[in-house]
C-alpha positions as CSV (number, residue, x, y, z in Angstrom):
1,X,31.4,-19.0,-17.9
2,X,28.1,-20.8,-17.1
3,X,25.5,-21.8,-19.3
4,X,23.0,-19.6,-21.4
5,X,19.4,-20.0,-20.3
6,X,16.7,-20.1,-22.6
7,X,14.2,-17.1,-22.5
8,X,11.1,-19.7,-21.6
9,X,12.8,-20.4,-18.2
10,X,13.9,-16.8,-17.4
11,X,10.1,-15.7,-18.0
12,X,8.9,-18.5,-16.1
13,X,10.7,-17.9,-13.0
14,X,10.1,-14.0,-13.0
15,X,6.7,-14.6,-13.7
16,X,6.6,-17.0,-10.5
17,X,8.5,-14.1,-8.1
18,X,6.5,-11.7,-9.3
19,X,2.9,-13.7,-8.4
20,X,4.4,-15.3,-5.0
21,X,7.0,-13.3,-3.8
22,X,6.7,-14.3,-0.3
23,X,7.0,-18.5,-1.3
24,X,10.5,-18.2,-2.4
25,X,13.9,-18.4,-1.4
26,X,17.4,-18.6,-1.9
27,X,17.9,-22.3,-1.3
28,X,17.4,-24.2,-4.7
29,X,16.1,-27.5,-2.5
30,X,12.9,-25.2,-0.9
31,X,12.2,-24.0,-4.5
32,X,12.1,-27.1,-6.3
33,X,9.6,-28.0,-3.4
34,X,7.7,-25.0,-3.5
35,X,7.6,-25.1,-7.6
36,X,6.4,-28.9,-7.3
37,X,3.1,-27.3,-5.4
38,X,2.3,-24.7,-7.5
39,X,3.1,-25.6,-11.0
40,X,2.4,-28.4,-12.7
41,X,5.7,-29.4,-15.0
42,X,6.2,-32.0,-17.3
43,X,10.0,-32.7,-16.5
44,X,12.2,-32.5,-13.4
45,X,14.7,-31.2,-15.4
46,X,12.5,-28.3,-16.4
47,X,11.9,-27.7,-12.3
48,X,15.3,-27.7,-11.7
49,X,16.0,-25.3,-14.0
50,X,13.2,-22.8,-13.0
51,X,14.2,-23.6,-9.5
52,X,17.8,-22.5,-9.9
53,X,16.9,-19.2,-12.0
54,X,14.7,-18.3,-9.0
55,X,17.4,-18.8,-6.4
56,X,20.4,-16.8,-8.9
57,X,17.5,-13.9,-9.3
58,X,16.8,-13.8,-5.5
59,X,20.4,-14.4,-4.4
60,X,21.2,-11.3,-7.1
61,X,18.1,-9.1,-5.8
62,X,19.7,-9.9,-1.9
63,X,23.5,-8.0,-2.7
64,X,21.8,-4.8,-4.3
């Protein structure tokens, strides 16, 4: 089982998708590039986190 995320980082990163939709994808490196441009964030742990929530929720949108 993986780890619980916390509901600030689950908003975040829909909240991102849903205002650039066409600026993410399913590789977690891109993301943490594309996040570093838009978003100001006080940690990289906090961008990493984002980052890899964005790439599950696209990889998850891509099978259905």
């Amino acid at each position: 089982m993986g780890r619980v995320r916390p509901t600030y980082i689950k908003r975040a990163a829909r909240e991102l998708i849903e205002r650039y939709p066409d600026k993410f994808s399913t590789d977690f490196k891109q993301n943490c590039l594309t996040l570093n441009e838009l978003v100001t964030l006080k940690s990289k742990s906090l961008r990493n986190r984002i980052a890899g929530y964005v790439s599950t929720l696209l990889k998850q949108k891509k099978e259905v």
